[in-house]
N, C-alpha and C positions, 0 to 999 in steps of 0.2 A: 837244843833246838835243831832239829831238822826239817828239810824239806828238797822238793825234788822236782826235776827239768827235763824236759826233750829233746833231745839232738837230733835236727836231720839237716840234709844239706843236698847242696848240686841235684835243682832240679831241671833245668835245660828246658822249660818253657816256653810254649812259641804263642804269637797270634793267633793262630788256630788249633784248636784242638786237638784237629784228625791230620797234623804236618809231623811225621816223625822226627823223632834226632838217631840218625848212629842206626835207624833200621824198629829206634823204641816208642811209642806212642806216651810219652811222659806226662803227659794230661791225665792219663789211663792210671799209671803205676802210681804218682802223686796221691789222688785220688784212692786208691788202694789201699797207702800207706797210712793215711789220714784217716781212713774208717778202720784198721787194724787198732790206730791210735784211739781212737775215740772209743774204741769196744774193751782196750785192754788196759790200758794206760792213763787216756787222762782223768779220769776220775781219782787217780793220785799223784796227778801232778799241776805245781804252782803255775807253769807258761813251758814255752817251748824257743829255740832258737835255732834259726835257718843259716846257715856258713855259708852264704854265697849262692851265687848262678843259679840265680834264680829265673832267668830268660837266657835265651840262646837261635839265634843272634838279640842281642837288645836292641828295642826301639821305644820309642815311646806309644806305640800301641800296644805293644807284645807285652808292657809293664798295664798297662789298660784292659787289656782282657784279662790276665792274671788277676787283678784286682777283682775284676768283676766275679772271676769264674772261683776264685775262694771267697768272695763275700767279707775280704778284707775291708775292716772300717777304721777309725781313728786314726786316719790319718791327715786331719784338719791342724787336731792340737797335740799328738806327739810329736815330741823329735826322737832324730836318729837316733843308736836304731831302734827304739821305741817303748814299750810293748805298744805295735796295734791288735787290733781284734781279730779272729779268724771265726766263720762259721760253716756250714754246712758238710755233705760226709759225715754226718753224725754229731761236729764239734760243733757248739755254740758259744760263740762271746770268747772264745779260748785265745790268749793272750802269748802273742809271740814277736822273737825281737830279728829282727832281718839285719845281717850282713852283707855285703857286695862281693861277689867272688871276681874272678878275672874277665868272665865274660860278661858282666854286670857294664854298663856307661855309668859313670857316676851321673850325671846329668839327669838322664832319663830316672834313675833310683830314685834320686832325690826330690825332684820333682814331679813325680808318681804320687811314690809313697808317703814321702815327708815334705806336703808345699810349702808349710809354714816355717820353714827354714831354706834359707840360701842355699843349692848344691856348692861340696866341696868339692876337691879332688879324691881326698880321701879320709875315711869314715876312721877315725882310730875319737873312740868314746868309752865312756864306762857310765855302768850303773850299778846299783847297789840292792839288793835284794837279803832282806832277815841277817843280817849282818856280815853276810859276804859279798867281796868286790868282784867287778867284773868287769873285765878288758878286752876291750875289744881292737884288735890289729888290723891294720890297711898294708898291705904289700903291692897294690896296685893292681895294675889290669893285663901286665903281661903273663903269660903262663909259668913264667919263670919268676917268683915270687924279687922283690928290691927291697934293702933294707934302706928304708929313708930314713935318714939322719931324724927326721922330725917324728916317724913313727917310733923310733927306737929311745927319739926324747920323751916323748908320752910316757911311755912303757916305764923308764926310770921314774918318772915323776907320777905316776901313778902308783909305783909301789913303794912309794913312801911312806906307808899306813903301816898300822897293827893288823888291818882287818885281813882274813882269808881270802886269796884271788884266783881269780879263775881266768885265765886268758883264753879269750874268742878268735880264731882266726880262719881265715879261706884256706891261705896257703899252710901246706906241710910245713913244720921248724924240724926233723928228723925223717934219717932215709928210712923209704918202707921196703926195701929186696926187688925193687925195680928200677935198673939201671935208668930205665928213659924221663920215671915220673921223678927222679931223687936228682936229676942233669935239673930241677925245675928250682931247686934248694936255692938263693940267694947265697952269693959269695962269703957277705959279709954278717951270715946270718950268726955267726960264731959270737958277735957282739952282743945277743938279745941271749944267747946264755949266759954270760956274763954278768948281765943286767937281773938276769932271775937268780945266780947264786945268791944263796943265803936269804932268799926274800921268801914271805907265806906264799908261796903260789904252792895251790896245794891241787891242781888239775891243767892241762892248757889240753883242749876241743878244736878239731881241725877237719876241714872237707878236702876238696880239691883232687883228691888222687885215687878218689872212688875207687876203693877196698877199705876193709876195716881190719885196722892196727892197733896193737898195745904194746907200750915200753914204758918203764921206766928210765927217765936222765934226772942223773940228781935226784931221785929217790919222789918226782912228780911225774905223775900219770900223764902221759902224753897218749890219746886218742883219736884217731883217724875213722871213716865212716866209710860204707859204702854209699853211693847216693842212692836218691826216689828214681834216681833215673836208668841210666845204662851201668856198669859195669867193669872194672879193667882186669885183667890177670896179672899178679905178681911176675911179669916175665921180661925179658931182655926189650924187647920191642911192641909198640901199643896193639893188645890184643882185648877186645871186648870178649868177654864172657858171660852167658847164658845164666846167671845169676840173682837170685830177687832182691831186694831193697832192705836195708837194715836200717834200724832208727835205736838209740841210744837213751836206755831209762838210767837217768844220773840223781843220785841222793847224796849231800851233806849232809852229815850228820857230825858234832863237836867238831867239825873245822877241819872234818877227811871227807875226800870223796871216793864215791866207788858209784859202781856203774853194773848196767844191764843189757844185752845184745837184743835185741827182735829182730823176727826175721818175716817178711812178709810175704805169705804165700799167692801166687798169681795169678793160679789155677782157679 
């Protein structure tokens, strides 16, 4: 059995369309990346998954136009993080599951996207897709990822299964060669390795440090992205660079995953 997914993440979204972030019009490039998606990709893929920051600053308006401006729907009777719906740019009905990244308000998230459920503090859920698991992590809202004792309980208690898992997260679990974005690692992050030795996790998917990474730890694929939005450079101190937007075609296939770069041009 196989089947396959979309990664994208850190879109920096505002209330208004034409308000840039960082110098980038991310309405603009979002949009881009979604009709690359739509033209190349989803016609072989099952849904897709957002890692976070998804507005920037959050408000509960900036989550209200967003909504409006993807034609997100089902968000009555999903809960977190979902699939809801996604349309227009080409997709129709395309089914995708939202994360909160650091600049995300739990609050406003939750009560956006998902009203028919209580806002938490923090989103740590799974779901299950053709018989792989899927984990989704809360490190919070500081820049600097935390391991909460209760996200790091999930995590063991989630992979108490047979089934294959896929851990979802905003924050980086491994340094990417940028002193400033790797200062962002959680102290106590060494415990959620721990927690994954000898367990199926057979991928873990991360946003937050917009560039795109690959390593193996512990013989699972560990992936980082760049975002829809701006750009960072591998460099000692925060340097945006002139660079287009990657989004990530992922396939299971017998309970391995392996994966696809896109690169979206802007021009």
């Amino acid at each position: 059995m196989a089947f396959s997914f979309i990664q994208i993440t850190d879109h920096h979204l505002r209330a208004s369309e034409t308000d840039p972030v960082r110098g980038v019009m991310t309405t603009y490039t979002l949009a881009a990346t979604l009709r690359h998606i739509a033209r190349h990709a989803a016609a072989h893929a099952d849904f897709m998954v957002s890692l976070g920051d998804l507005v920037d600053p959050p408000s509960e308006a900036a989550y209200r136009a967003v909504m409006e401006r993807l034609a997100i729907q089902n968000t009555a009777t999903s809960v977190a993080p979902g699939p809801l719906t996604i349309s227009g740019e080409g997709l129709r009905d395309f089914p995708i599951y939202f994360l909160p990244g650091n600049h995300d308000d739990r609050h406003d998230f939750f009560r956006v996207l998902f009203p028919g459920i209580a806002p938490m503090p923090l989103l740590n859920a799974r779901f299950e897709y053709q018989g792989v698991q899927f984990i989704c992590l809360d490190w919070g809202t500081d820049a600097t990822s935390v391991a909460y004792p209760e996200t790091l309980a999930f995590l063991a208690d989630a992979l108490q299964t047979d089934l294959p898992s896929v851990i979802l997260t905003h924050h980086q679990v491994v340094p990417v060669g940028a002193r400033w974005l790797d200062a962002f690692i959680a102290p106590g992050l060494a415990r959620f390795w721990e927690i994954v030795r000898g367990k199926r996790v057979i991928g873990v998917l991360a946003g937050h440090v917009h560039l795109t990474h690959e390593q193996l730890v512990q013989g699972i694929p560990v992936l980082t992205l760049r975002s829809t939005a701006f750009q960072f450079a591998r460099t000692e101190t925060p340097t945006i660079v002139l660079e287009p937007p990657h989004y990530r075609f992922v396939t299971i296939h017998n309970g391995v995953l392996t994966s696809r770069i896109f690169e979206v041009p802007l021009a």
